[in-house]
PQR file with spaces between the fields and no chain letter, atoms N, CA, C, O and H, PARSE charges and radii, in Angstrom:
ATOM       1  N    UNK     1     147.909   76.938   -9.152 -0.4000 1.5000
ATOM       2  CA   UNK     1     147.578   76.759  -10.557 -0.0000 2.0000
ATOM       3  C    UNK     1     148.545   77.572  -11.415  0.5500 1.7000
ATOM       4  O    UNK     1     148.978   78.690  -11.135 -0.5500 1.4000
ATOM       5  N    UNK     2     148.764   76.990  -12.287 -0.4000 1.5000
ATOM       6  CA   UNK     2     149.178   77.628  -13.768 -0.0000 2.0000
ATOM       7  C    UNK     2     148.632   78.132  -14.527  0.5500 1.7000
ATOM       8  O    UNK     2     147.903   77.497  -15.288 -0.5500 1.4000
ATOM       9  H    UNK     2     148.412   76.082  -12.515  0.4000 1.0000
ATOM      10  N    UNK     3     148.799   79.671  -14.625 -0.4000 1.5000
ATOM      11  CA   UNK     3     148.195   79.747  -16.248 -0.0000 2.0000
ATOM      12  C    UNK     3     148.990   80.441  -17.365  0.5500 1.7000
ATOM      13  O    UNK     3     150.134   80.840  -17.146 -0.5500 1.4000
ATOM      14  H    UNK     3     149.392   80.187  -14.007  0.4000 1.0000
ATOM      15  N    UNK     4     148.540   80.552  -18.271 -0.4000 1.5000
ATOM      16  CA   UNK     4     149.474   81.008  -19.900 -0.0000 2.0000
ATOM      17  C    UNK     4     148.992   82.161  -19.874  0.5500 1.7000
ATOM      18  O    UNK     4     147.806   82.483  -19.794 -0.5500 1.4000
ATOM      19  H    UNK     4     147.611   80.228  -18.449  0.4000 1.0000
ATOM      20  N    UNK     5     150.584   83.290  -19.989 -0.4000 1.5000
ATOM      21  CA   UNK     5     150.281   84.575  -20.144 -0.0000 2.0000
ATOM      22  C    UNK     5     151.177   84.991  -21.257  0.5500 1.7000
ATOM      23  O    UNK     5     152.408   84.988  -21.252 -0.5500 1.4000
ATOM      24  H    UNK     5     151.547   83.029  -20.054  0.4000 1.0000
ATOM      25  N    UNK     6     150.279   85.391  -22.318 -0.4000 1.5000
ATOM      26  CA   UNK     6     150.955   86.116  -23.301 -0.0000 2.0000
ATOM      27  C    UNK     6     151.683   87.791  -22.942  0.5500 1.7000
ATOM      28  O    UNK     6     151.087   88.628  -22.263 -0.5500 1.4000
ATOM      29  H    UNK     6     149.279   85.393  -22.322  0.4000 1.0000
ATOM      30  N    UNK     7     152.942   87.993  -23.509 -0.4000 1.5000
ATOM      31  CA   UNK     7     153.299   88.858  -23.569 -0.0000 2.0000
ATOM      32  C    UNK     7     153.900   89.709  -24.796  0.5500 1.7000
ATOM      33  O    UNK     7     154.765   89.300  -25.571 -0.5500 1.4000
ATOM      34  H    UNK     7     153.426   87.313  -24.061  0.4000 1.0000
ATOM      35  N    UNK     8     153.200   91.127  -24.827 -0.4000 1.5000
ATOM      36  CA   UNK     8     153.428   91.605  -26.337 -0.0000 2.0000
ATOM      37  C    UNK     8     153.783   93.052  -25.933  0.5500 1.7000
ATOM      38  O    UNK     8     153.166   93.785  -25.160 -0.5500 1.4000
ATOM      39  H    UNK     8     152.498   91.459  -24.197  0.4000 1.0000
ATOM      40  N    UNK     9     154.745   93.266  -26.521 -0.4000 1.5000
ATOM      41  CA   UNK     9     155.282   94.974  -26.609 -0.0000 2.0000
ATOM      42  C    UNK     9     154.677   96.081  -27.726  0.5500 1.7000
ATOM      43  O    UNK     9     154.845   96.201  -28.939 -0.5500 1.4000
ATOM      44  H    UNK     9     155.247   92.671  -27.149  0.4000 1.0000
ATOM      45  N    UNK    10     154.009   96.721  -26.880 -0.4000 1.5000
ATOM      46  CA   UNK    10     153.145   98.066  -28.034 -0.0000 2.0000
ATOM      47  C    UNK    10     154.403   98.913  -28.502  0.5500 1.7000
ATOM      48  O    UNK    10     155.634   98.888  -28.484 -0.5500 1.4000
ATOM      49  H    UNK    10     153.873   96.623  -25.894  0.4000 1.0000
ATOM      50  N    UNK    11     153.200   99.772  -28.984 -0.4000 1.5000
ATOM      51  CA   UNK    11     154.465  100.982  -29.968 -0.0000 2.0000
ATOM      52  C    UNK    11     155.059  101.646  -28.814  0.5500 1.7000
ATOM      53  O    UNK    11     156.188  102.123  -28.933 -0.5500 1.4000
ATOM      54  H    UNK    11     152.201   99.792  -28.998  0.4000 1.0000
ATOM      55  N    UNK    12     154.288  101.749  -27.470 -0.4000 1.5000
ATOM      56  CA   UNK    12     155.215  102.358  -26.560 -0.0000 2.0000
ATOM      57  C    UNK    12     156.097  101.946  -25.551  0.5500 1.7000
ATOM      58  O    UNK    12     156.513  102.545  -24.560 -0.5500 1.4000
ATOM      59  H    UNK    12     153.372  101.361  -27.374  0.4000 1.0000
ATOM      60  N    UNK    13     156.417  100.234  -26.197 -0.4000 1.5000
ATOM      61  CA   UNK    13     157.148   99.852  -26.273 -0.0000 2.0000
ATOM      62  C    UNK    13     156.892   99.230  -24.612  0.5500 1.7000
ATOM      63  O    UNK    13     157.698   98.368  -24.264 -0.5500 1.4000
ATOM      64  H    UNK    13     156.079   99.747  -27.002  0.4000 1.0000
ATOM      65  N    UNK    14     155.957   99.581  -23.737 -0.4000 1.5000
ATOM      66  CA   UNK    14     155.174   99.145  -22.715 -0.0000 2.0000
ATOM      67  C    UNK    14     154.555   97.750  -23.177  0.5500 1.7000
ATOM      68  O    UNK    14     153.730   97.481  -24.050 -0.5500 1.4000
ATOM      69  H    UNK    14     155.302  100.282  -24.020  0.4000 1.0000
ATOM      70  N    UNK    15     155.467   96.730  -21.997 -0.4000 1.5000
ATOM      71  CA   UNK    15     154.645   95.251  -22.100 -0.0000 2.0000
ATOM      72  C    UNK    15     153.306   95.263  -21.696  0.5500 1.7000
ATOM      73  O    UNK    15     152.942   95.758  -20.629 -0.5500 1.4000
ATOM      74  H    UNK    15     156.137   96.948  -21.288  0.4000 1.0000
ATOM      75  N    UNK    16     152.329   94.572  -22.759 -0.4000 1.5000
ATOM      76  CA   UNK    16     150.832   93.833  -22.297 -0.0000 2.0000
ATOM      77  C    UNK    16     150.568   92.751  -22.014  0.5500 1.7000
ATOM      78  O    UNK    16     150.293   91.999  -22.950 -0.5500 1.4000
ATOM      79  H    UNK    16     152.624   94.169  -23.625  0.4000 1.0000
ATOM      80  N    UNK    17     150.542   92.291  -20.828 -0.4000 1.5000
ATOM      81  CA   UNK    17     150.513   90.795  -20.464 -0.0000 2.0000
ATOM      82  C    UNK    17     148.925   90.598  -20.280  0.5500 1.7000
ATOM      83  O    UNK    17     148.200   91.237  -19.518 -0.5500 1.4000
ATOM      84  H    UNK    17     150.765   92.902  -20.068  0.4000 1.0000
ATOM      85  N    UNK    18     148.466   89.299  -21.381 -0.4000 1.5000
ATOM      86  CA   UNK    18     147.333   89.241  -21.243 -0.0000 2.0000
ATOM      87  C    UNK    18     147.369   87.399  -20.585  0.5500 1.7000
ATOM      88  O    UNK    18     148.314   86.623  -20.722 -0.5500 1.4000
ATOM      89  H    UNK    18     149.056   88.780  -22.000  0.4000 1.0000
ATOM      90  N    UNK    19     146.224   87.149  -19.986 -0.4000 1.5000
ATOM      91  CA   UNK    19     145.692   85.438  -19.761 -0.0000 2.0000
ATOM      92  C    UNK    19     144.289   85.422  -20.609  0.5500 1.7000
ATOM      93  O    UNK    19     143.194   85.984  -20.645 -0.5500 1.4000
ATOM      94  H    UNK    19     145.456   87.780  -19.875  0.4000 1.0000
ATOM      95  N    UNK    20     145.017   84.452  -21.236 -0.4000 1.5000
ATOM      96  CA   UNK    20     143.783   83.855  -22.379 -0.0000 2.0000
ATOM      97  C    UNK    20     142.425   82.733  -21.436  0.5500 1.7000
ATOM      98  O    UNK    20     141.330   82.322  -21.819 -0.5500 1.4000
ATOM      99  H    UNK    20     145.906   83.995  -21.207  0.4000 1.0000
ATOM     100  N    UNK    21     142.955   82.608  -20.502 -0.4000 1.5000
ATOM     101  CA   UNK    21     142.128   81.506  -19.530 -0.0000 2.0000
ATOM     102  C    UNK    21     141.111   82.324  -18.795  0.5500 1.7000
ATOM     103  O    UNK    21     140.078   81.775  -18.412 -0.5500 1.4000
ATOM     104  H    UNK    21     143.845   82.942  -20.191  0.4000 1.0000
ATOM     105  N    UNK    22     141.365   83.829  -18.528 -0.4000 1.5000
ATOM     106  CA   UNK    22     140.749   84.891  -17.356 -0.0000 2.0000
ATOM     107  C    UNK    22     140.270   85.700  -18.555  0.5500 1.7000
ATOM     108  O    UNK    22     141.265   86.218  -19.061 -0.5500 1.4000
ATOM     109  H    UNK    22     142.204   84.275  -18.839  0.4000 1.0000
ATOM     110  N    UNK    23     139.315   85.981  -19.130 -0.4000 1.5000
ATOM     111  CA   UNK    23     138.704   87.081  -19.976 -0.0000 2.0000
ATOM     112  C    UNK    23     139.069   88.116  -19.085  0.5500 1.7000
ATOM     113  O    UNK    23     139.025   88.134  -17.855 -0.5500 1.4000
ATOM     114  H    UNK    23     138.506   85.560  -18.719  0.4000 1.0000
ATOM     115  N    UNK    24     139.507   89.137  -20.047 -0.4000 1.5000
ATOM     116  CA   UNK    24     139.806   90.487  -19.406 -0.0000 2.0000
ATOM     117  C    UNK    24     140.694   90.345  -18.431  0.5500 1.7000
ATOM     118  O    UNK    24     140.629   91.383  -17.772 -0.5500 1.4000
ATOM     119  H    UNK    24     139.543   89.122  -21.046  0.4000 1.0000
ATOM     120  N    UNK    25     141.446   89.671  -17.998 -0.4000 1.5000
ATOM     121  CA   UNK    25     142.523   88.964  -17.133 -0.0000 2.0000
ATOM     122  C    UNK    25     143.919   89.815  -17.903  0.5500 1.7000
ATOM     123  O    UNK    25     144.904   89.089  -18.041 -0.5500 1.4000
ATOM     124  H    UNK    25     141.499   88.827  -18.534  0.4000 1.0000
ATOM     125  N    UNK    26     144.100   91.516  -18.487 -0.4000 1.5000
ATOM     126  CA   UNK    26     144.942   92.040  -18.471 -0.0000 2.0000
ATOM     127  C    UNK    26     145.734   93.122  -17.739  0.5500 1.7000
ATOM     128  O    UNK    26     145.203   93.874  -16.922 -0.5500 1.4000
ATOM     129  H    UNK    26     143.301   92.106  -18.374  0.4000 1.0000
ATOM     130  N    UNK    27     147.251   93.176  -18.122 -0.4000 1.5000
ATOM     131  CA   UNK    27     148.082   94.501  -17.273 -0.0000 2.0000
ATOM     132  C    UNK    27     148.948   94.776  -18.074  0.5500 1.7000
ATOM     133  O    UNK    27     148.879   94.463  -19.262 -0.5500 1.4000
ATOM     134  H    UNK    27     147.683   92.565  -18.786  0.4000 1.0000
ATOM     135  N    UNK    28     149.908   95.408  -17.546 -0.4000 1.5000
ATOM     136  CA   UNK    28     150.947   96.090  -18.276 -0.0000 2.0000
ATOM     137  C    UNK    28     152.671   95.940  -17.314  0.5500 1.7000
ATOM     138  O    UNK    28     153.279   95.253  -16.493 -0.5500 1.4000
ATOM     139  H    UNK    28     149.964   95.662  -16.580  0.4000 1.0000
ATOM     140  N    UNK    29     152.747   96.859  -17.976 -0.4000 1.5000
ATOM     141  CA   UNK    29     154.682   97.025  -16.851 -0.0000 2.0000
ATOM     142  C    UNK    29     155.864   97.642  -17.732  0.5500 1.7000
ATOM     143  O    UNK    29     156.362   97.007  -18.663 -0.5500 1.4000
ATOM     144  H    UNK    29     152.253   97.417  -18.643  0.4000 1.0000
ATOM     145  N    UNK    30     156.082   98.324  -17.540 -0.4000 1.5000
ATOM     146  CA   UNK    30     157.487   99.122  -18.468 -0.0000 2.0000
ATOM     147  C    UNK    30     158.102   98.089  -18.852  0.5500 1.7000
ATOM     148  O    UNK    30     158.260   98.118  -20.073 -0.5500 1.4000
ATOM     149  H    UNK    30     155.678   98.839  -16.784  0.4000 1.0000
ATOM     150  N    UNK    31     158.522   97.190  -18.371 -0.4000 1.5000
ATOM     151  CA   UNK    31     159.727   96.277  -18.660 -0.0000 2.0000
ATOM     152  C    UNK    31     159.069   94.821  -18.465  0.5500 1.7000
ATOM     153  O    UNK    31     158.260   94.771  -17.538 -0.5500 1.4000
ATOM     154  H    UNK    31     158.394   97.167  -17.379  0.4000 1.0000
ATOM     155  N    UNK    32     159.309   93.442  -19.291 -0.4000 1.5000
ATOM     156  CA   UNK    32     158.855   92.509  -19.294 -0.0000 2.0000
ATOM     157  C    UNK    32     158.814   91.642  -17.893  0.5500 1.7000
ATOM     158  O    UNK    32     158.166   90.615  -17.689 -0.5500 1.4000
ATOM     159  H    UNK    32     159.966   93.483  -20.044  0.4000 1.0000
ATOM     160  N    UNK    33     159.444   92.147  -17.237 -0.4000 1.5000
ATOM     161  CA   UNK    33     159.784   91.526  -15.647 -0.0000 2.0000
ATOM     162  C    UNK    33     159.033   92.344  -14.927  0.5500 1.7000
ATOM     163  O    UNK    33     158.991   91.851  -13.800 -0.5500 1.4000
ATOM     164  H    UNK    33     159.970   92.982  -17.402  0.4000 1.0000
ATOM     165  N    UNK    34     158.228   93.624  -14.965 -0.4000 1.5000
ATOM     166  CA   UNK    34     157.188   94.358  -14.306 -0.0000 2.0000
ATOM     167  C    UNK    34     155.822   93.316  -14.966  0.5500 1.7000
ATOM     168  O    UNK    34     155.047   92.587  -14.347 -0.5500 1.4000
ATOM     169  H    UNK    34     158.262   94.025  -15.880  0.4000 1.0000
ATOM     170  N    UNK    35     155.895   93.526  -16.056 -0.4000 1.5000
ATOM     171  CA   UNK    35     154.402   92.836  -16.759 -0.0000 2.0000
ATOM     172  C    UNK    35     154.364   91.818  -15.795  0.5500 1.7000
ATOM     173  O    UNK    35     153.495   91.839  -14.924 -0.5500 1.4000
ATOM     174  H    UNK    35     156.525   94.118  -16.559  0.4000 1.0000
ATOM     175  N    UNK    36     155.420   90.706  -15.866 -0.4000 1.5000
ATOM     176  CA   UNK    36     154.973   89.545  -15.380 -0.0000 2.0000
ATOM     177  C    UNK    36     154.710   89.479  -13.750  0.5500 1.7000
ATOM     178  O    UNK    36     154.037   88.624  -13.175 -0.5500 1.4000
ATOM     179  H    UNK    36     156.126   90.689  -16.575  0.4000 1.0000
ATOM     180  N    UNK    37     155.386   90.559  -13.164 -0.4000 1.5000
ATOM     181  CA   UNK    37     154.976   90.598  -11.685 -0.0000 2.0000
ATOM     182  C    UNK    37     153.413   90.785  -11.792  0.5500 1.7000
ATOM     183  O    UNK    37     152.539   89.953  -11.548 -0.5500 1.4000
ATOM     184  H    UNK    37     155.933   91.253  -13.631  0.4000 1.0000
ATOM     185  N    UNK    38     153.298   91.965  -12.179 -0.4000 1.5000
ATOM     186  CA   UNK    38     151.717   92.870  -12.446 -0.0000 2.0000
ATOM     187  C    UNK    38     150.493   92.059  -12.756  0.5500 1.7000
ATOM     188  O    UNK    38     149.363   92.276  -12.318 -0.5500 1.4000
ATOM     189  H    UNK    38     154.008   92.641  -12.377  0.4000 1.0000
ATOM     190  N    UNK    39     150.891   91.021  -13.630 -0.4000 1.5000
ATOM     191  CA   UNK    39     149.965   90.291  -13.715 -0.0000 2.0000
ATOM     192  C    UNK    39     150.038   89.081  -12.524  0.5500 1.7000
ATOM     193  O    UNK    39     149.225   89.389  -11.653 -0.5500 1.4000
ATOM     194  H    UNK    39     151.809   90.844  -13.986  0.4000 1.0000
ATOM     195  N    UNK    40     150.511   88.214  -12.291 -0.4000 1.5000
ATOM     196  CA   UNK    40     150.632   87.526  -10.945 -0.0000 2.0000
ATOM     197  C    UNK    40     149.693   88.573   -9.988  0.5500 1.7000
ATOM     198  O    UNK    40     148.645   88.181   -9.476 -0.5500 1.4000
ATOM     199  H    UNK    40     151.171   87.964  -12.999  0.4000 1.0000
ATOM     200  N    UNK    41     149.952   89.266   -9.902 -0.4000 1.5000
ATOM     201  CA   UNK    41     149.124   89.914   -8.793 -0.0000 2.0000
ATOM     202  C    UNK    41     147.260   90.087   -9.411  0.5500 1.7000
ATOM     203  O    UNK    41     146.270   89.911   -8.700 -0.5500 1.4000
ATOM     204  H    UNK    41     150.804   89.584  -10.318  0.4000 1.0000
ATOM     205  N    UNK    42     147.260   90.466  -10.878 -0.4000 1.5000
ATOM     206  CA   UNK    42     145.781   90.798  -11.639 -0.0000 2.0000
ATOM     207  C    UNK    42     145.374   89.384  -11.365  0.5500 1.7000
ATOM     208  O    UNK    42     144.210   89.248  -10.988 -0.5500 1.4000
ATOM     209  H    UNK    42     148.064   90.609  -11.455  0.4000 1.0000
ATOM     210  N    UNK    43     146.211   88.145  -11.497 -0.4000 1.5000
ATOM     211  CA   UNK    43     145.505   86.821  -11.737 -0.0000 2.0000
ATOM     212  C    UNK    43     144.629   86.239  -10.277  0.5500 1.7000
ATOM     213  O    UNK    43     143.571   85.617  -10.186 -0.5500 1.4000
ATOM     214  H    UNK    43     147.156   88.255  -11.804  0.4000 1.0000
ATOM     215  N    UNK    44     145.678   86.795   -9.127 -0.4000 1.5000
ATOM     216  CA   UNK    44     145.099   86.717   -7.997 -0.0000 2.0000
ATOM     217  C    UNK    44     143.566   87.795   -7.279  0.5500 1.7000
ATOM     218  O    UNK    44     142.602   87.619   -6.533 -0.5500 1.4000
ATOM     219  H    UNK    44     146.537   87.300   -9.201  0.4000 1.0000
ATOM     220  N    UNK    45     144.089   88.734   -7.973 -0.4000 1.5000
ATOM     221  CA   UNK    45     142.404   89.316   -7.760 -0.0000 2.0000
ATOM     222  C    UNK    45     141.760   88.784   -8.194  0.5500 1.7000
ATOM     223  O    UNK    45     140.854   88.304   -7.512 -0.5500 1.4000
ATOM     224  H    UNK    45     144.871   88.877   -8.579  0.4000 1.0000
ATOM     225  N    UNK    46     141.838   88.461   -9.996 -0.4000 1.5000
ATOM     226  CA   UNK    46     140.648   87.811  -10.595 -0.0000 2.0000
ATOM     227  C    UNK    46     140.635   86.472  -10.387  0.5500 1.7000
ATOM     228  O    UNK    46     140.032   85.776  -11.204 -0.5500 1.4000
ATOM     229  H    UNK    46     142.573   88.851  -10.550  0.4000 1.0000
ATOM     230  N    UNK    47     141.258   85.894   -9.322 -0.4000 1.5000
ATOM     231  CA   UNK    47     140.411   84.465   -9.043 -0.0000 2.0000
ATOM     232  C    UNK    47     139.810   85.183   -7.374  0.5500 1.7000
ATOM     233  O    UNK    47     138.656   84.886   -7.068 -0.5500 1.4000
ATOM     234  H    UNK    47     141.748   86.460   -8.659  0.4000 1.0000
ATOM     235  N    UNK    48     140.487   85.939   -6.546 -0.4000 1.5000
ATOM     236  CA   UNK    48     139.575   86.346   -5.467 -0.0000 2.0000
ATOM     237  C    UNK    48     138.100   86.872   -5.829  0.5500 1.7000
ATOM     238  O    UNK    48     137.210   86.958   -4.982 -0.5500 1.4000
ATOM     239  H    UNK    48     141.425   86.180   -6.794  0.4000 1.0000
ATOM     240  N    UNK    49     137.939   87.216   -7.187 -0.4000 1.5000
ATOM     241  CA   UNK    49     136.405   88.110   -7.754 -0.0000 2.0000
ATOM     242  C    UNK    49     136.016   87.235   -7.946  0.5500 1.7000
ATOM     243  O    UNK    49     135.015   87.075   -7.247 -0.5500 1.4000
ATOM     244  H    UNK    49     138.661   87.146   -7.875  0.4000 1.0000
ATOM     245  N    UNK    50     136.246   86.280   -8.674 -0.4000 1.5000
ATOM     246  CA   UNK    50     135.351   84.566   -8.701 -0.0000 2.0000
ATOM     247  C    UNK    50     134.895   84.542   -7.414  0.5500 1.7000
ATOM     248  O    UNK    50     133.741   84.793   -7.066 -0.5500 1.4000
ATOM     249  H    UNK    50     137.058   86.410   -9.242  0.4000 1.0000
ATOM     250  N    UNK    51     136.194   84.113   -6.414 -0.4000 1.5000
ATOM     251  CA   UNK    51     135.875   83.241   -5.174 -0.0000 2.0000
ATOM     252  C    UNK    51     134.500   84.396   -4.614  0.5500 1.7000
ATOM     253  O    UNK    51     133.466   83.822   -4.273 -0.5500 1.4000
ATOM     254  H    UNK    51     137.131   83.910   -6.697  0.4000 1.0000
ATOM     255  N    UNK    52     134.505   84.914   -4.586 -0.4000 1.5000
ATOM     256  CA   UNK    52     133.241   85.913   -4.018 -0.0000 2.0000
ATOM     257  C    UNK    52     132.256   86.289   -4.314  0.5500 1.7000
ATOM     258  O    UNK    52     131.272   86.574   -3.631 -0.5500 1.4000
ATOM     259  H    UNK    52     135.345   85.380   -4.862  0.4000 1.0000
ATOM     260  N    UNK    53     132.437   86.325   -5.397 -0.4000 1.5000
ATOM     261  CA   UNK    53     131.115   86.402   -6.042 -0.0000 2.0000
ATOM     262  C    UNK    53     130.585   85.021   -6.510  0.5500 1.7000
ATOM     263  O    UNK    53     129.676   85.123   -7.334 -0.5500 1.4000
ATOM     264  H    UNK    53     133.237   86.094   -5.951  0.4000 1.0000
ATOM     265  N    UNK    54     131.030   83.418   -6.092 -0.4000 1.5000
ATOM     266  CA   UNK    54     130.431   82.425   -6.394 -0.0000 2.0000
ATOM     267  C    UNK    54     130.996   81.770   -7.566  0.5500 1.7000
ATOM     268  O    UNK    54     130.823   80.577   -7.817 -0.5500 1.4000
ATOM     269  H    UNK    54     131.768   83.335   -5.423  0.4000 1.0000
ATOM     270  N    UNK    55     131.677   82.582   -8.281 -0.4000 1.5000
ATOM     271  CA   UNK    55     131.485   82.469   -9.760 -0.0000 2.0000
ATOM     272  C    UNK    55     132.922   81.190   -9.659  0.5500 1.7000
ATOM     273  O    UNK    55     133.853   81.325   -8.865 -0.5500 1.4000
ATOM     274  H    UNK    55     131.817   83.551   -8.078  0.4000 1.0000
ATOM     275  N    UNK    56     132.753   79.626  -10.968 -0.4000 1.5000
ATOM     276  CA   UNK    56     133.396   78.894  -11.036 -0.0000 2.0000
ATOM     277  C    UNK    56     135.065   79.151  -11.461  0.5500 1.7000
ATOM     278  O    UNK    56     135.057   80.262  -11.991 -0.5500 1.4000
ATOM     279  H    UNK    56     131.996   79.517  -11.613  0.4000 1.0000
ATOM     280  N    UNK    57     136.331   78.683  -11.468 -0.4000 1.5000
ATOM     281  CA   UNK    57     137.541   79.114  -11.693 -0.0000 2.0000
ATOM     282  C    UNK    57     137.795   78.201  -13.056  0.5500 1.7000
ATOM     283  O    UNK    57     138.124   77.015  -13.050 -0.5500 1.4000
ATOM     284  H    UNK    57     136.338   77.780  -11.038  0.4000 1.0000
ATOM     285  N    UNK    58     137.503   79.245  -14.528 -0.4000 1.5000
ATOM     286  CA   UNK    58     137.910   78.383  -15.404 -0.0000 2.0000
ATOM     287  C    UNK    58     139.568   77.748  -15.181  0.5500 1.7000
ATOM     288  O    UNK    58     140.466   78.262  -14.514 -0.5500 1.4000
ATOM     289  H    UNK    58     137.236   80.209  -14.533  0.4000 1.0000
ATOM     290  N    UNK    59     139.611   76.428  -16.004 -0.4000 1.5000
ATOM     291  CA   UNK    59     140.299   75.377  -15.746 -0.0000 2.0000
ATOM     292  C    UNK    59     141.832   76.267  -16.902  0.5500 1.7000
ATOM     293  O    UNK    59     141.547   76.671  -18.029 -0.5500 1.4000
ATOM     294  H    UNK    59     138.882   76.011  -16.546  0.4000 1.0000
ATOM     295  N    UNK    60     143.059   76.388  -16.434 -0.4000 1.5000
ATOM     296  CA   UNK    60     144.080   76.995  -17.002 -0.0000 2.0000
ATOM     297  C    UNK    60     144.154   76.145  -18.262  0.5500 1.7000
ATOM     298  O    UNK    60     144.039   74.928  -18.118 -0.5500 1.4000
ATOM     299  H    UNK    60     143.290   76.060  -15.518  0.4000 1.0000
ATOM     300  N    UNK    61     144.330   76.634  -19.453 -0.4000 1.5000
ATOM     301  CA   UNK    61     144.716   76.285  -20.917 -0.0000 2.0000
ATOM     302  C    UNK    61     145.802   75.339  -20.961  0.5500 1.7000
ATOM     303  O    UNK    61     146.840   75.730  -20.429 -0.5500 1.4000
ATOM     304  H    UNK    61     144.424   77.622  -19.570  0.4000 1.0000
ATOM     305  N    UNK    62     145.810   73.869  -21.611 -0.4000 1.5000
ATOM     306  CA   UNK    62     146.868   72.851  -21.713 -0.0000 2.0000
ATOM     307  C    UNK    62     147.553   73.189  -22.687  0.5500 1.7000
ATOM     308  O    UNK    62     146.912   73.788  -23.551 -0.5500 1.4000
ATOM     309  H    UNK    62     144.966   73.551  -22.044  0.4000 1.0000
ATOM     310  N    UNK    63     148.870   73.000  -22.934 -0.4000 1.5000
ATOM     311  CA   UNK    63     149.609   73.423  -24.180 -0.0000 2.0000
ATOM     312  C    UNK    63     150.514   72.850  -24.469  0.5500 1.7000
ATOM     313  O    UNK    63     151.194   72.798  -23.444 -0.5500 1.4000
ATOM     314  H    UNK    63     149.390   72.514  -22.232  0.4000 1.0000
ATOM     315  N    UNK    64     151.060   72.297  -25.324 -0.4000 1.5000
ATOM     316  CA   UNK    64     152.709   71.617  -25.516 -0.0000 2.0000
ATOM     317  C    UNK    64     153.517   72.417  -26.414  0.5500 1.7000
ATOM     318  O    UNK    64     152.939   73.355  -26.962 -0.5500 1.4000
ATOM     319  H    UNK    64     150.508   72.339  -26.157  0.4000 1.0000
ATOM     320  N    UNK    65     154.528   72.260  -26.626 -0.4000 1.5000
ATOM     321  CA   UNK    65     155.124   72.895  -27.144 -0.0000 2.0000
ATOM     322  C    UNK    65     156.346   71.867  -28.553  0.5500 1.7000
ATOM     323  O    UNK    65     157.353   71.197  -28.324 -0.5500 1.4000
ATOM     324  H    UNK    65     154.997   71.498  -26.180  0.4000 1.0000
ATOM     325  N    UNK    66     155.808   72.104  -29.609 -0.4000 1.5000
ATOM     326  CA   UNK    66     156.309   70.517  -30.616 -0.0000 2.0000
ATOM     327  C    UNK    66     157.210   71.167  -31.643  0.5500 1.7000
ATOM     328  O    UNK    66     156.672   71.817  -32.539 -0.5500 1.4000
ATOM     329  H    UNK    66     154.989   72.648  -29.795  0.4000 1.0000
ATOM     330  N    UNK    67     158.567   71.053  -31.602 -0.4000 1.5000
ATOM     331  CA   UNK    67     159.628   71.145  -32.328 -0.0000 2.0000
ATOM     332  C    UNK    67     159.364   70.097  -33.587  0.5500 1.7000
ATOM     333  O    UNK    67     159.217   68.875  -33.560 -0.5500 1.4000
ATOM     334  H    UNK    67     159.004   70.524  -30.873  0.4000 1.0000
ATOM     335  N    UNK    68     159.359   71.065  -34.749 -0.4000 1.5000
ATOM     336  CA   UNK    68     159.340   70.304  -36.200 -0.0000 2.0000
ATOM     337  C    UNK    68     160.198   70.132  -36.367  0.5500 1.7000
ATOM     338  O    UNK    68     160.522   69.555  -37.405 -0.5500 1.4000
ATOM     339  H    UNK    68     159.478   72.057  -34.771  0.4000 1.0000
């Protein structure tokens, strides 16, 4: 699966990679290429905490992307 991960740089200049599809589905990483590892790995726990505890795998966010 795919999902959409926003990425935003704080004042300490430390990336926050959040998934809008996984509530609370956030991490971090000094550098934008740590965030995005860091999370790949958060996304896989939080679908292993679903798978175990029963709980359903919301469906990843559709999106296009439309040049005006």
């Amino acid at each position: 699966m795919k999902y959409r991960v926003i990425l935003e740089q704080d004042e300490d200049n430390v990336f926050i990679a959040t998934v809008p599809s996984l509530p609370g589905c956030v991490t971090q990483g000094a550098t934008r290429e740590e965030a995005l590892e860091n999370v790949k790995d958060a996304i896989s726990l939080y679908l292993e905490s679903l798978a175990f505890h029963g709980d359903p795998v919301p469906p990843p966010i559709m999106e296009e992307m439309v040049e005006v």
